[in-house]
FINUSE-782602 format. One record per residue (C-alpha): residue in one letter; y, x negated, z. Coordinates in steps of 0.05 Angstrom, whole numbers, padded with zeros to 5 digits, always signed. Each point is the difference from the previous one (the first is absolute). Example, Ala and Ser with C-alpha at 12.3 -4.5 7.8 and 13.67 -1.06 7.14 Angstrom:
2
A-00090-00246+00156/S+00069-00027-00013/
REM end
This chain:
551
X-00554-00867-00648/X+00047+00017+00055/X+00071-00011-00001/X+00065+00014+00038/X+00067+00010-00037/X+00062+00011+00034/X+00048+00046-00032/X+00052+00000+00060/X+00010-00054+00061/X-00014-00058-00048/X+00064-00048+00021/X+00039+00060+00032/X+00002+00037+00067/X-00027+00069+00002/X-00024+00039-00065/X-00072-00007+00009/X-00043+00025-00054/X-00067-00042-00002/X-00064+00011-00042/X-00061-00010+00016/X-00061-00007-00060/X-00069-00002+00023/X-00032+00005-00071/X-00039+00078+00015/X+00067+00021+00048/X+00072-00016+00020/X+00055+00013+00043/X+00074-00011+00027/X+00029-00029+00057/X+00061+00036+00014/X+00041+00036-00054/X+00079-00019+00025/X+00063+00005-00020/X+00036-00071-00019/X+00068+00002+00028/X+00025-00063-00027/X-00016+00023-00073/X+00028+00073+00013/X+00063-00037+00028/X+00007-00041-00057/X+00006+00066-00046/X+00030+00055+00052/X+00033+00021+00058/X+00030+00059+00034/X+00035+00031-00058/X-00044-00029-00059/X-00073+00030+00006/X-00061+00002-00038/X+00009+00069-00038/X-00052+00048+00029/X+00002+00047-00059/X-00024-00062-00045/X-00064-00009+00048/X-00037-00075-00014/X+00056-00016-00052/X+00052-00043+00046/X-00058-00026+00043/X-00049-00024-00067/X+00062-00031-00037/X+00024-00035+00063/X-00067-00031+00013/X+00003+00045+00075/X-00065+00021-00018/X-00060-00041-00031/X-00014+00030-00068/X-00071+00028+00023/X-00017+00063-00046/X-00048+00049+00036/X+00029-00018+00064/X+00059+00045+00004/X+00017+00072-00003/X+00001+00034-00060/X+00052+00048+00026/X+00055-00051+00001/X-00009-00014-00072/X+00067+00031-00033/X-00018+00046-00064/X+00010-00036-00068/X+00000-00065+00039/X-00071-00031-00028/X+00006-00046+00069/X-00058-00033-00022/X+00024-00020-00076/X+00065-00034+00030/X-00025-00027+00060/X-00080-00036-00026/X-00036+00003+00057/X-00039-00067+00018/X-00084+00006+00016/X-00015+00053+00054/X-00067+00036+00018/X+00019+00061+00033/X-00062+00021+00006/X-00020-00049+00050/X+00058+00006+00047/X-00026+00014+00065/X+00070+00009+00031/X+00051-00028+00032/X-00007-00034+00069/X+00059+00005+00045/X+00025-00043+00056/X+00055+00031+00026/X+00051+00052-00007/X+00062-00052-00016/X+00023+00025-00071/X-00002-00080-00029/X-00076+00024+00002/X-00005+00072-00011/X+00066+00030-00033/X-00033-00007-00077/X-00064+00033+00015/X+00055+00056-00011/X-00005-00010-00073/X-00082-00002-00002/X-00060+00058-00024/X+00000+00045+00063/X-00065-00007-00012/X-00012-00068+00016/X-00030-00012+00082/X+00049-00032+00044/X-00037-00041+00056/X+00027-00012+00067/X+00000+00010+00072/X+00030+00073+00016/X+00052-00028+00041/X+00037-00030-00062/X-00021+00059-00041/X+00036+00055+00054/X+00063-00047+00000/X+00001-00001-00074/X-00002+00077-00002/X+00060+00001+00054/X+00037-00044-00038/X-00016+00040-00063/X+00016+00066+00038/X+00068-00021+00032/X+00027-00037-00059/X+00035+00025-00062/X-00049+00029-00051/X-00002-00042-00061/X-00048-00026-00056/X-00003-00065+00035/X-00015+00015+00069/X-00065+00045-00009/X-00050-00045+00038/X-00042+00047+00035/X+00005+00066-00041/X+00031+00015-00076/X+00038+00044-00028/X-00012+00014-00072/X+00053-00001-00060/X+00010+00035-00051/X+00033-00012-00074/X+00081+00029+00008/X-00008+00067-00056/X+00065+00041+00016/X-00028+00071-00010/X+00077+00044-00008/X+00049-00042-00025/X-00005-00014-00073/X+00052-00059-00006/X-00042-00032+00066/X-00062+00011-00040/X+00011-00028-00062/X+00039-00058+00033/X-00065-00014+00042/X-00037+00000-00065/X+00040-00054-00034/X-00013-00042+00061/X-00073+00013-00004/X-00011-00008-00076/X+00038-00075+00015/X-00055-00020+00048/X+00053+00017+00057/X-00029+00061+00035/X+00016+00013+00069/X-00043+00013+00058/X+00017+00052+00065/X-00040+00016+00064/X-00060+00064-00019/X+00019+00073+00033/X+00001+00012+00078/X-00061+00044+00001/X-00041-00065-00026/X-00021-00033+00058/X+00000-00082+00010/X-00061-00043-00014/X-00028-00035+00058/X-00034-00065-00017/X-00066-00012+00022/X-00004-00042+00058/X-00053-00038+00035/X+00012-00018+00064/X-00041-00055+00049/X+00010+00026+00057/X-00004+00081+00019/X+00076+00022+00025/X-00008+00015+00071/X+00068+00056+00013/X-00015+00069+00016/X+00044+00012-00067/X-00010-00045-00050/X-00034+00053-00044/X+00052+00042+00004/X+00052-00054-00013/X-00037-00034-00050/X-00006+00069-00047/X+00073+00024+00012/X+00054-00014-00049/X+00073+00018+00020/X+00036+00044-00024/X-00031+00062-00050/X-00043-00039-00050/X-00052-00014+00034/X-00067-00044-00006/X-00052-00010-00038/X-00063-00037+00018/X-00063-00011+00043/X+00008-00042+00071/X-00008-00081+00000/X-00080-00021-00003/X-00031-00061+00036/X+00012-00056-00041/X-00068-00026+00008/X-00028+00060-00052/X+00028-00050-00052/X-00008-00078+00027/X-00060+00015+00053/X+00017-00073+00033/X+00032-00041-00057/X+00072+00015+00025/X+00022-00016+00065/X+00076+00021+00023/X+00013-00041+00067/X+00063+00017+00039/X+00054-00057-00003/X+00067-00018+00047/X+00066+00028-00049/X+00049+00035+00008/X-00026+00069-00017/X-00053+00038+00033/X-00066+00007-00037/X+00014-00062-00040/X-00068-00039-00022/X-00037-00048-00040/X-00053-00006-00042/X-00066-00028-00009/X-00036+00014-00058/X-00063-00014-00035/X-00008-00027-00075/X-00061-00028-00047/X+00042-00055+00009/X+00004-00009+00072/X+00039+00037+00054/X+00074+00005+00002/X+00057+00012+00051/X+00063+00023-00013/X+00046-00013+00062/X+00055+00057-00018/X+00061-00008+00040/X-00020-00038+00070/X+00031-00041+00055/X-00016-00027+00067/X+00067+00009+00041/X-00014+00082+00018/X-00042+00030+00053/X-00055+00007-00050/X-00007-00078-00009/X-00070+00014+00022/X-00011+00041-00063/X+00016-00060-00049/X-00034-00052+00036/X-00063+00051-00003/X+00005+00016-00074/X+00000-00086-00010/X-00060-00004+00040/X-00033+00060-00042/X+00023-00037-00067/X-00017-00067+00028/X-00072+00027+00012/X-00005+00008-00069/X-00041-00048-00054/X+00044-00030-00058/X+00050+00057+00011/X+00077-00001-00057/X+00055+00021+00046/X+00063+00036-00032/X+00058-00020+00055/X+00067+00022+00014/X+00051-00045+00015/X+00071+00037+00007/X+00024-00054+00044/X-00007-00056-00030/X+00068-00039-00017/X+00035+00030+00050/X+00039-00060+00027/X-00033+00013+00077/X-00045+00057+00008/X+00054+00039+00039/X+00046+00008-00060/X+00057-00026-00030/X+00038-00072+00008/X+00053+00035+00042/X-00058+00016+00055/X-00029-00057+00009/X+00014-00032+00073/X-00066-00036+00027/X-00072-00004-00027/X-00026+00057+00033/X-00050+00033-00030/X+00009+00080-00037/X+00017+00047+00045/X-00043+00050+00032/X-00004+00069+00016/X-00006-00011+00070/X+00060-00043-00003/X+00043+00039-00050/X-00012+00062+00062/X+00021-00050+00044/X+00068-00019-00033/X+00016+00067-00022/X-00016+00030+00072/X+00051-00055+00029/X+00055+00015-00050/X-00006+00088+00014/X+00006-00021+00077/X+00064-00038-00014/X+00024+00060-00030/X-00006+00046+00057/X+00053+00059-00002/X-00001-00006-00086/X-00024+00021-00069/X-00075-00041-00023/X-00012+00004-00071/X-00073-00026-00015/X-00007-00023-00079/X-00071-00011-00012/X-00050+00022-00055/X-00007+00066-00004/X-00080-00002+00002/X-00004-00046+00050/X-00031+00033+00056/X-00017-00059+00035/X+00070-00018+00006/X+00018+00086+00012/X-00053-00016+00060/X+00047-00066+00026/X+00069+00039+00002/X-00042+00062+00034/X-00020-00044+00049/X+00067-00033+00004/X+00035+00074+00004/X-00045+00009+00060/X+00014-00064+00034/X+00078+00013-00008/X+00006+00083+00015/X+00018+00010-00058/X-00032+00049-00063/X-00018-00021-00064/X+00023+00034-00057/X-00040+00003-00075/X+00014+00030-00059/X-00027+00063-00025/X-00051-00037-00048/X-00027-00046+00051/X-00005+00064+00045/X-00047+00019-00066/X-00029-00066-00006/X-00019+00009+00079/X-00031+00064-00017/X-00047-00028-00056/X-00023-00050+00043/X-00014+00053+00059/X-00034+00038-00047/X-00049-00066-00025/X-00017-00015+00070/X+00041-00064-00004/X+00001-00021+00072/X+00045-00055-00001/X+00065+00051-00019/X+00037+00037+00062/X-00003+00072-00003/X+00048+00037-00040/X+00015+00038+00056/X+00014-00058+00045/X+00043+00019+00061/X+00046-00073-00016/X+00007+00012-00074/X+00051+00050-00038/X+00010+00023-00068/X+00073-00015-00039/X+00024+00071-00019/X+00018-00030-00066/X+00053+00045-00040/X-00029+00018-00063/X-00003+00059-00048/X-00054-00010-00032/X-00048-00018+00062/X-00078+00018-00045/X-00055+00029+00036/X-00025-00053+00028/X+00061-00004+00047/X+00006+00066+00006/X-00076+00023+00011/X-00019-00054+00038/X+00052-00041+00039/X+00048+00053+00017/X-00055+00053+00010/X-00038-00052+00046/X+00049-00043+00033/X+00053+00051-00009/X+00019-00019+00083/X+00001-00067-00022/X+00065+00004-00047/X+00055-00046+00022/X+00069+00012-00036/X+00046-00066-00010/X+00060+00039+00043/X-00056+00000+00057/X-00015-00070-00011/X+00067-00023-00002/X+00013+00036+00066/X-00042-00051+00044/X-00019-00049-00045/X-00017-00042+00047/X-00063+00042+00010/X-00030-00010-00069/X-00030-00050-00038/X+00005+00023-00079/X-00044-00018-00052/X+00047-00006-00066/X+00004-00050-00060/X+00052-00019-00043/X-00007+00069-00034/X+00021+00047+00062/X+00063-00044+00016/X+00044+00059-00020/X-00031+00034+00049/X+00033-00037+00048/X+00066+00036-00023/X-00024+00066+00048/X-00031-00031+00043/X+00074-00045+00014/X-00037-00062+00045/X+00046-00043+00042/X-00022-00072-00002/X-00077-00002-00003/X-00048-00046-00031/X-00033+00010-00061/X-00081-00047-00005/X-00002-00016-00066/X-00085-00006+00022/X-00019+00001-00072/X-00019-00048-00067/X+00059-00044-00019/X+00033+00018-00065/X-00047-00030-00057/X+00051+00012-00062/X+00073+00006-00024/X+00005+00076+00014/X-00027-00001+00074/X+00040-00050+00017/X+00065+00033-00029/X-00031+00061+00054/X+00005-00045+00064/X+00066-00012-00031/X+00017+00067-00005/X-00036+00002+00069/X+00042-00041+00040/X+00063+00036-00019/X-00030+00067+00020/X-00014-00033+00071/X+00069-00030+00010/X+00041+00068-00014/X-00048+00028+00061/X+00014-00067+00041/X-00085-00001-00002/X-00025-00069+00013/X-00053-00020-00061/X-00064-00040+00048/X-00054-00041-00042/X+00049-00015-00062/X-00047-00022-00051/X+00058-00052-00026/X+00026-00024+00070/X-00038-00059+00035/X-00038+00015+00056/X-00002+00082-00015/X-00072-00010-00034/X-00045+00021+00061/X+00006+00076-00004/X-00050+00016-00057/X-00072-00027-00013/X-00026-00004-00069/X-00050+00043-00039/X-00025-00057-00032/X-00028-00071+00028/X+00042-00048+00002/X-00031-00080-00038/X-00032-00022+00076/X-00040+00066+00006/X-00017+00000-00078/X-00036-00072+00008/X-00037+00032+00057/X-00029+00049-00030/X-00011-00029-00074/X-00031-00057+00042/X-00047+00040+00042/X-00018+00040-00055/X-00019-00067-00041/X-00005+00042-00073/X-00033-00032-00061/X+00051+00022-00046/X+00071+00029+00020/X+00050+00036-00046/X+00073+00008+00035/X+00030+00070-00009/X+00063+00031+00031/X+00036-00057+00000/X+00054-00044-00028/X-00033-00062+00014/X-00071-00007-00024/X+00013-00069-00010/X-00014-00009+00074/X-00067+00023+00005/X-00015-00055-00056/X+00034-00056+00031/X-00029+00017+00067/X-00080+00024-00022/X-00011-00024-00064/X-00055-00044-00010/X+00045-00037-00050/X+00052-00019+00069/X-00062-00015+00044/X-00016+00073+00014/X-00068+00028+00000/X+00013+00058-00041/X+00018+00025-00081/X+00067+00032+00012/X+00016+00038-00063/X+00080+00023-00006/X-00010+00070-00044/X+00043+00008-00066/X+00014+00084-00012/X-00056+00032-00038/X-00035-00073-00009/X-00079+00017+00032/X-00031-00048+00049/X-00065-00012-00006/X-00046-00009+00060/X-00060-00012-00033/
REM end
């Protein structure tokens, strides 16, 4: 019997954690982080507790209870995990792995919490951005996707009161966790990549760990040693590179999981390819995302909407954004987009050329840059591009990674804000809400500020663009492509396909049986496919940890 559960995406955005039982074998699709459910428990100054490992996340229902599938490390002494959390059915045994899309943490952050020794597949693109994600970010128990570091029990060795106060905690179930010695090095999972990387150093990047820990492991292996040809991970148009989707074969029939996808970048081609590829397919049950759906017009929110043209593009969104830096001749550009969205990194580059102007990252998209360099990732500039700079960021604390790699390689690259805000008008600068008080040094003079980035999807972004605008009126800075002004909706293009482009590609694809994920609005695959509404298709809207069967 094979069946699909869904333990994350079923009814929400993001938080992908999908099962996959063939009977003899199984496997996930994705293993991410639900931000909606982590929201509804936490925020900046109320975190899960990393010294309590699965605790928070198994009581909260922020991980499925699954026993076998996690690391035994993050099991707190005393705790008996297992005895206060009962775990429902799992086979361990025959987990394959986990099969990743993309790099976007809604589908990767939680493979944090998972057996290092369980094989991640994926393409290596999405597998080097993970690691430079992983490498540039603050070290934590929940952002160890590529490799692990182990913990420990907390056993104060010299002071008594510490010990015996430790031992009260631990004879109450309530032992504390900490991160193992230095001189242990990290666990790198085992990867299995579909593609060989293609940069002069991706072995040396992939097996290097900042900082004095170190890594632990052997280099990725073709995925084909484990699926020979029943996997299939075809590139798709989003707004990361690397990002993919699936097609996969069952006992039951094959089965295509779209990931993230849209039709609106300059990898429509990509999409439209992977339909054709599912399409080709006999009787084939597609999982689909649909983060889009509800939106009031595909371009956003009620305050956009002037006409009935269609989602931006990318094309377009360069466009707009290359007419607005031109009106700012002589002035400060800040560019807000996602901070792994190269394809959008590419526009501005392009636009920065086009205007005389340089464009200037952060330190960790310098890094980012460099993993991608070192994949072979063609479709990245250079780190060393003559146009682009590298924000001297002030920092104490700047971690190896900055300190080994970006300064040591692009140390000629370093831009301070005092030289920025000397001839601003020669810069574009690549900031987000979180470098604003950067602005302070660098002391702009009227400017614009693109806000070229997703518009704010809860109660706490939106209090940001708040926060925002007031920030850009004390500089006189002129906010372009408002997300909550009419007309300002044309300076960011979606990762995600807006209803038009779903239809096309649900339609092309023409499944037998459909199961909506990553979205808020199954409903509308029903209403639309469903046999029952004239459809020619069994659209099946998942419950959490209810299996599908497909037969």
């Amino acid at each position: 019997m094979t069946s699909v559960t869904v333990y994350g995406g079923a009814g929400e955005i993001g938080g992908n954690k999908i099962l996959v039982d063939d009977g003899g074998w199984s496997v996930l699709l994705d293993f991410g982080m639900s931000f909606k459910r982590h929201g509804m428990f936490f925020e900046e100054f109320l975190k899960p507790r990393g010294g309590r490992g699965l605790v928070d996340y198994l009581e909260l229902g922020l991980l499925p209870r699954l026993r076998g599938l996690y690391r035994t490390d993050l099991e707190p002494p005393g705790a008996a995990v297992w005895a206060q959390y009962p775990p429902v059915p799992f086979d361990r045994a025959r987990l394959r792995g986990v099969i990743l899309s993309h790099a976007h943490l809604d589908h990767s952050a939680d493979i944090s919490f998972l057996d290092p020794a369980i094989p991640i597949f994926c393409g290596p693109v999405t597998a080097f951005l993970a690691k430079g994600v992983q490498d540039s970010g603050k070290s934590s128990m929940a952002g160890e996707v590529v490799y692990a570091t182990d913990r420990v029990p907390y056993e104060p060795e010299k002071n008594l009161i510490e010990a015996a106060v430790n031992a009260q905690r631990v004879k109450a179930g309530l032992g504390l966790l900490k991160s193992s010695s230095s001189k242990f090095a990290a666990r790198v999972r085992p990867f299995y990549f579909t593609a060989e990387p293609s940069g002069a150093g991706a072995e040396a990047f992939w097996q290097t760990s900042p900082g004095s820990r170190g890594v632990d492991g052997v280099a990725w292996q073709a995925a084909s040693a484990v699926w020979k040809s029943a996997l299939r991970l075809l590139p798709v148009d989003h707004s990361i590179p690397g990002a993919c989707a699936c097609l996969l074969e069952t006992s039951a029939g094959p089965l295509a999981y779209s990931g993230d996808i849209r039709l609106q970048g300059r990898a429509a081609g990509d999409t439209r390819a992977f339909a054709a590829a599912a399409a080709a397919l006999n009787g084939v049950t597609l999982l689909c995302e649909g983060t889009r759906l509800g939106k009031e017009r595909e371009s956003g929110t009620a305050a956009q909407i002037e006409d009935d043209r269609p989602a931006p593009t990318e094309e377009e969104v360069a466009a707009n954004c290359l007419e607005a830096v031109q009106a700012a001749k002589g002035t400060l550009v800040v560019a807000d987009f996602g901070p792994r969205n190269v394809e959008r990194l590419q526009s501005f580059l392009g636009i920065a050329e086009a205007t005389d102007r340089l464009l200037v990252v952060l330190d960790k998209d310098a890094y980012l840059l460099q993993a991608l360099a070192a994949v072979g990732f063609a479709g990245a500039p250079a780190p060393d591009h003559p146009r682009l700079r590298v924000f001297n960021e002030p920092t104490t604390n700047p971690g190896a990674w900055r300190r080994d790699s970006v300064w040591a390689q692009l140390q000629d690259r370093l831009i301070t804000a005092r030289a920025i805000g000397d001839a601003p008008g020669d810069y574009i600068v690549c900031f987000s809400f979180f470098q604003t008080n950067d602005l302070v040094d660098i002391r702009p003079d009227g400017g614009i500020y693109i806000y070229s980035t997703s518009e704010p999807y809860d109660d706490e972004q939106k209090l940001d663009l708040k926060r925002l605008r007031e920030w850009l009126k004390h500089f006189e800075m002129t906010l372009v492509g408002d997300p909550e002004v009419k007309g300002q909706a044309r300076y960011h293009a979606s990762g995600h396909a807006p209803e038009a482009d779903l239809r096309w590609v649900v339609e092309t694809i023409r499944p037998k049986r459909l199961i909506p994920i990553h979205t808020e609005h199954p409903e509308w695959f029903t209403e639309n496919f469903d046999k029952r509404h004239g459809g020619w298709c069994e659209v099946i809207e998942p419950k959490v940890g209810v299996p599908i069967p497909l037969g």
